[in-house]
C-alpha positions as CSV (number, residue, x, y, z in Angstrom):
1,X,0.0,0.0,0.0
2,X,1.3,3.3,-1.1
3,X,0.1,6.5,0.3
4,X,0.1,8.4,-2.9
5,X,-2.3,5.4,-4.8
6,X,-4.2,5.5,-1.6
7,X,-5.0,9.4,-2.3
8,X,-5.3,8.9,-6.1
9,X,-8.8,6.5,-4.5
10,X,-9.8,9.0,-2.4
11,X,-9.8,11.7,-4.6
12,X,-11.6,9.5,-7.1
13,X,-14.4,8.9,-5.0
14,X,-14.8,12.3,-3.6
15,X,-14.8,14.3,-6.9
16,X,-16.5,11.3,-8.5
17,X,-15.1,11.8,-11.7
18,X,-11.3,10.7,-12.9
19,X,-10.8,14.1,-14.9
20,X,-11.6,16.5,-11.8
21,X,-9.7,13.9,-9.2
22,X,-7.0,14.2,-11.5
23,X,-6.5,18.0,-11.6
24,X,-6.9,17.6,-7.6
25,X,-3.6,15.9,-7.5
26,X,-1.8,17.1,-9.7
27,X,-1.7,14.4,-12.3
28,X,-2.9,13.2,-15.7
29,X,-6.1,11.9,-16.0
30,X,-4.8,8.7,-18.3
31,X,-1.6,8.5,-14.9
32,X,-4.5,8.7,-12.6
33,X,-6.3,5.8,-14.4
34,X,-3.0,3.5,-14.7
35,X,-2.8,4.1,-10.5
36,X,-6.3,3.0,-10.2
37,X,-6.1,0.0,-12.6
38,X,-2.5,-1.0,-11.0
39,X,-4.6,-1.1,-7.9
40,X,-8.0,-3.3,-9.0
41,X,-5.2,-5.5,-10.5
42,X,-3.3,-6.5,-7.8
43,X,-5.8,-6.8,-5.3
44,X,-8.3,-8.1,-7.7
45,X,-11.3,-6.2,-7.5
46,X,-13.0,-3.5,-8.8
47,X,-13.4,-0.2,-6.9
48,X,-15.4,2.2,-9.2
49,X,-18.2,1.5,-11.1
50,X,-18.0,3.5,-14.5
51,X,-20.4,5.2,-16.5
52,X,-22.7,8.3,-17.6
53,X,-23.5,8.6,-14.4
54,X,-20.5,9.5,-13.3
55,X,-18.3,7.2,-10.9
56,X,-19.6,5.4,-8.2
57,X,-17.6,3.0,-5.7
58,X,-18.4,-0.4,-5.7
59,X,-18.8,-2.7,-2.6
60,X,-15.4,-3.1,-2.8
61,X,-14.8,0.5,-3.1
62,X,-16.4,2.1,-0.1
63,X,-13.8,-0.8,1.9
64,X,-10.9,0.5,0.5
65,X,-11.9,3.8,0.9
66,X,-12.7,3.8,4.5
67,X,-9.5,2.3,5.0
68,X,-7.3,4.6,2.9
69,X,-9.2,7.7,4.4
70,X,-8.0,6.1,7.8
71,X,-4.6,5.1,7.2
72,X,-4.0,8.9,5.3
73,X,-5.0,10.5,8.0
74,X,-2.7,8.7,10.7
75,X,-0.1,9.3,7.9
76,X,-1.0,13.7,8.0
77,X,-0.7,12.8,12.2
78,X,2.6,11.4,12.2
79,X,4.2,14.3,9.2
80,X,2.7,17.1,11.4
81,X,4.2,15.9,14.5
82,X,7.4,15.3,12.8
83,X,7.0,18.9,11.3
84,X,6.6,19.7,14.8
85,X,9.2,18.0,16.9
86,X,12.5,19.3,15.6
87,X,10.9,23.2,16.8
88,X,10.4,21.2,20.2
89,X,7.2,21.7,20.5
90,X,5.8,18.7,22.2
91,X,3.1,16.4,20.8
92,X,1.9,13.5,22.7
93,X,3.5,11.9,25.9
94,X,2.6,9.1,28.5
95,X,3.6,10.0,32.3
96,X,3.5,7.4,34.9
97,X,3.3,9.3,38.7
98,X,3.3,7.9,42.5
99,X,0.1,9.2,43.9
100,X,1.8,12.0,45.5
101,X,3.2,13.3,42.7
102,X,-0.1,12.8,40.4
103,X,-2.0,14.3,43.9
104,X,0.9,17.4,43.1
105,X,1.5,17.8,39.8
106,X,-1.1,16.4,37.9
107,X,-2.9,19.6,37.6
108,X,-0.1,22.2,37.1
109,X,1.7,20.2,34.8
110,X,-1.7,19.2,32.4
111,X,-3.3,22.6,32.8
112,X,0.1,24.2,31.9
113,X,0.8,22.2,28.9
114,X,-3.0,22.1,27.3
115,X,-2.6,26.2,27.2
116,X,1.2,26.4,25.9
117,X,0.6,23.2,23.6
118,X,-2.7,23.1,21.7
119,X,-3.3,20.0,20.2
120,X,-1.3,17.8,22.9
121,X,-1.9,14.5,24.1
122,X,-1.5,13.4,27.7
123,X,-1.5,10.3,28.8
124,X,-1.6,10.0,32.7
125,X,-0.9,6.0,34.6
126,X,-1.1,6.2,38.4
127,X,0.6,3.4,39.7
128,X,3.0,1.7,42.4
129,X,6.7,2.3,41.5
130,X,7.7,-1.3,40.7
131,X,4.9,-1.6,38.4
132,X,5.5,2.5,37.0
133,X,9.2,0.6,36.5
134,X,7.6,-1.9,34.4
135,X,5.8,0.1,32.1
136,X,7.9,2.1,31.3
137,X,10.8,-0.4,30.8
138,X,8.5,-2.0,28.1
139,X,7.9,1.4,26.2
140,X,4.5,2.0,27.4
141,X,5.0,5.5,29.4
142,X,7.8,7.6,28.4
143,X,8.6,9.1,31.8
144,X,8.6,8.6,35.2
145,X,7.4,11.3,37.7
146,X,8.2,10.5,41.6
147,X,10.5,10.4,44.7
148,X,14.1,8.4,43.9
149,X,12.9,5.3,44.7
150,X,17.3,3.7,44.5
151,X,16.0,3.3,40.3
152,X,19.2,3.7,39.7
153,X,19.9,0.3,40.6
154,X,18.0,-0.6,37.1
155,X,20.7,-0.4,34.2
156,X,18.1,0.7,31.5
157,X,16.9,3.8,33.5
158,X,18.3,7.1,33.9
159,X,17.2,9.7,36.4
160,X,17.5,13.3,37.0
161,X,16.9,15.2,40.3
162,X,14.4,18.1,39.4
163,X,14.1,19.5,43.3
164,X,12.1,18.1,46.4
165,X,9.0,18.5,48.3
166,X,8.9,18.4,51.9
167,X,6.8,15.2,54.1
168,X,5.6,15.2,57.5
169,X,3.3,13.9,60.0
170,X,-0.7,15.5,59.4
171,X,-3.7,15.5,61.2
172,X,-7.4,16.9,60.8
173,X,-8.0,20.4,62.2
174,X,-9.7,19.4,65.7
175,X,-7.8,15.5,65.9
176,X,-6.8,15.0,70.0
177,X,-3.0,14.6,68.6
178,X,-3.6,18.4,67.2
179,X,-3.5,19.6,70.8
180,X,-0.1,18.3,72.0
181,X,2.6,20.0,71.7
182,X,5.6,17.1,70.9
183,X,3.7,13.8,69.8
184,X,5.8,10.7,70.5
185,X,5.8,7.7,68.3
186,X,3.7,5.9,71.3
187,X,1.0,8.4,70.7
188,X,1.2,7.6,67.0
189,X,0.0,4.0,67.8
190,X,-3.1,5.1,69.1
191,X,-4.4,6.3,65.9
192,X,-5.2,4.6,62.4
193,X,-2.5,5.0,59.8
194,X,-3.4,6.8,56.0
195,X,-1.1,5.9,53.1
196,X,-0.9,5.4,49.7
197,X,1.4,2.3,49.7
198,X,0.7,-1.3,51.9
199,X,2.8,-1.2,54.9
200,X,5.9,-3.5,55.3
201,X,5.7,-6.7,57.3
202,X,6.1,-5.7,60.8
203,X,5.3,-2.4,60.0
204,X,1.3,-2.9,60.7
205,X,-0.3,-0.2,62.9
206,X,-2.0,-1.9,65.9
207,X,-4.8,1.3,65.7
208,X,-5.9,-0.1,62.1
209,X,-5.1,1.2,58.8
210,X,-6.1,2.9,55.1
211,X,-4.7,2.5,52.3
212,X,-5.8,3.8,49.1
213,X,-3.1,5.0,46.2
214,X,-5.4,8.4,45.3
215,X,-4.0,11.3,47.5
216,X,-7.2,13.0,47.3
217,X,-9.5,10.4,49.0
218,X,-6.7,10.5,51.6
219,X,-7.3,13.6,51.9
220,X,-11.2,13.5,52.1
221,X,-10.5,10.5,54.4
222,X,-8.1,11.6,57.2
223,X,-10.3,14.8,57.4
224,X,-13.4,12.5,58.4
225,X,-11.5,10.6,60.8
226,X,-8.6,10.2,63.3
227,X,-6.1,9.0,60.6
228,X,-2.3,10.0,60.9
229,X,-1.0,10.5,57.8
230,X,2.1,11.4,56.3
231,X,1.9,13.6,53.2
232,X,3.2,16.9,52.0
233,X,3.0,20.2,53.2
234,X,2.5,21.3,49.6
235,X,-0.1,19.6,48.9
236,X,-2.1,20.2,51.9
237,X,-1.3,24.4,51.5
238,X,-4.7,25.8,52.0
239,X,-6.3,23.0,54.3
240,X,-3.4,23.9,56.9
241,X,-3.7,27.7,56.3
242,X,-7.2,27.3,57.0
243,X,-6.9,25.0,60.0
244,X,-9.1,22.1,58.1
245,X,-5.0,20.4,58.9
246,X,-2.4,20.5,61.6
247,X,0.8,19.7,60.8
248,X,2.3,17.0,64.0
249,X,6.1,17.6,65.3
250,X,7.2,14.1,66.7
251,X,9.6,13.7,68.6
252,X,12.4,12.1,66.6
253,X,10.9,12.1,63.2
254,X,11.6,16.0,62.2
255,X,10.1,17.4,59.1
256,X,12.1,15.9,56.1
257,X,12.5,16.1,52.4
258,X,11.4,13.7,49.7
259,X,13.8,14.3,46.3
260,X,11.1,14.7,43.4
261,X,13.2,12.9,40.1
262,X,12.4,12.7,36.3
263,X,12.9,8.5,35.5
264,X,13.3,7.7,31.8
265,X,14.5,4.5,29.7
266,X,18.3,5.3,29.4
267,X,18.4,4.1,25.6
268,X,15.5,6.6,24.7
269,X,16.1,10.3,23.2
270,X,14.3,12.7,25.3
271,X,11.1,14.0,23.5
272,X,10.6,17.9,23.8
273,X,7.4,17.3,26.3
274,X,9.5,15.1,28.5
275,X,11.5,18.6,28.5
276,X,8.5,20.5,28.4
277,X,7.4,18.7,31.8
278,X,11.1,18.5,33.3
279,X,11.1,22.1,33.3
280,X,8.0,23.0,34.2
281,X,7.8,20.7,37.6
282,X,11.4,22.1,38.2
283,X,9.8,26.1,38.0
284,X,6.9,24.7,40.1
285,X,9.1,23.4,43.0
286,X,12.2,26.3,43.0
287,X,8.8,29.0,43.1
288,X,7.3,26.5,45.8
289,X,3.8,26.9,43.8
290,X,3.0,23.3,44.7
């Protein structure tokens, strides 16, 4: 299958008429005929009916047609996103995130690149890291948004630091733990965990737990109930501003850092929307707008 026969159909059945197709693109009208004929030949079967009438597609026809409109257009797709790429403007990408950095970034980053980028596709997989590793090991995400999870023991990945958010202990507004001053780890106990990853054999809390990999049912969660959970600062801003959370200082665990890193297949060549996201979440965390 050739593109250009493929358009030498298409124009054929959409001018209905050999002579008028033939001016469309550019050809003779006995050259347009030969492609056609070259076609019905080795395919054998007929894809125009012709006559006084004009020129009508057979059964045939409107199969190949629908087809070849389909295949022509894919083809325009990939030229204008080639046309595209070496100006570095970005044109489709697939991002697999932790759920704190989807619960962070997700919306800065998409919002930001729909408006800069019309016509971009994002692709968004929330996930575990092993299975984020996975994925994007067998070419199905393109990046890797999250905390340095030691990826660099993988040979085929390569990652770059892009800046860090900070973690700690939080609360609901109104929680019995939110009136202490220094909360020790045997006050901790008392309470139900929240977290977005299953706890480690041995690592069960005895007051129960939640787990659930969506940041923002965490959220909704721990402000319904007495769950402890450790999340960001960042993206709990307005709830702690507004007192809906309380931030816990406990003893021996002081507020600490979590490096936020860009993961990608080491063999790959950096599309400009990896680049475009890169430095985007980099602006986000040195303005601390997340």
């Amino acid at each position: 299958m050739d593109l250009p026969r493929l358009r030498h159909i298409v124009a054929v059945a959409r001018n209905q008429s050999f002579s008028r197709a033939a001016e469309e693109v550019g050809i003779t009208q006995p050259a347009l005929s030969r492609s056609i004929a070259a076609f019905e030949k080795r395919h054998g079967v007929m894809l125009f009916d012709r006559g006084r009438g004009g020129v009508h597609p057979t059964a045939a026809g409107l199969h190949v047609i629908e087809h070849a409109q389909k295949l022509l257009h894919a083809a325009g797709d990939l030229e204008r996103s080639l046309r595209r790429y070496p100006e570095g403007k970005p044109g489709q990408v697939a991002i697999g995130l932790g759920p704190l950095m989807a619960g962070l970034f997700l919306p800065h980053v998409a919002g930001s690149l729909l408006h800069a980028c019309p016509g971009i596709r994002i692709r968004t997989l929330v996930r575990a890291p092993d299975q984020l590793v996975t994925e994007l090991v067998n070419d199905r995400i393109e990046m890797i948004l999250g905390s340095n999870w030691n990826l660099g023991r993988i040979p085929s990945t390569a990652i770059e630091r892009l800046g860090r958010i900070g973690v700690a202990f939080m609360v609901r507004g109104g929680h019995p733990l939110s009136r202490q001053g220094l909360v020790t780890n045997a006050d901790l106990e008392d309470y139900p965990a929240a977290s977005a990853v299953e706890l480690q054999d041995g690592q069960g809390d005895p007051a129960g737990s939640f787990i659930c990999d969506n940041f923002h049912v965490l959220r909704e969660t721990v402000l319904r109930s007495d769950c402890v959970w450790i999340s960001s600062p960042a993206f709990l801003a307005d709830d702690l501003r507004e007192g809906r959370m309380v931030q816990l200082e406990v003893s021996g665990f002081p507020p600490s850092h979590s490096e936020v890193c860009l993961i990608t297949k080491r063999s790959r060549t950096r599309s400009p929307t990896v680049t475009a996201v890169a430095e985007r979440i980099r602006t986000l965390l040195a303005q601390a707008e997340v």
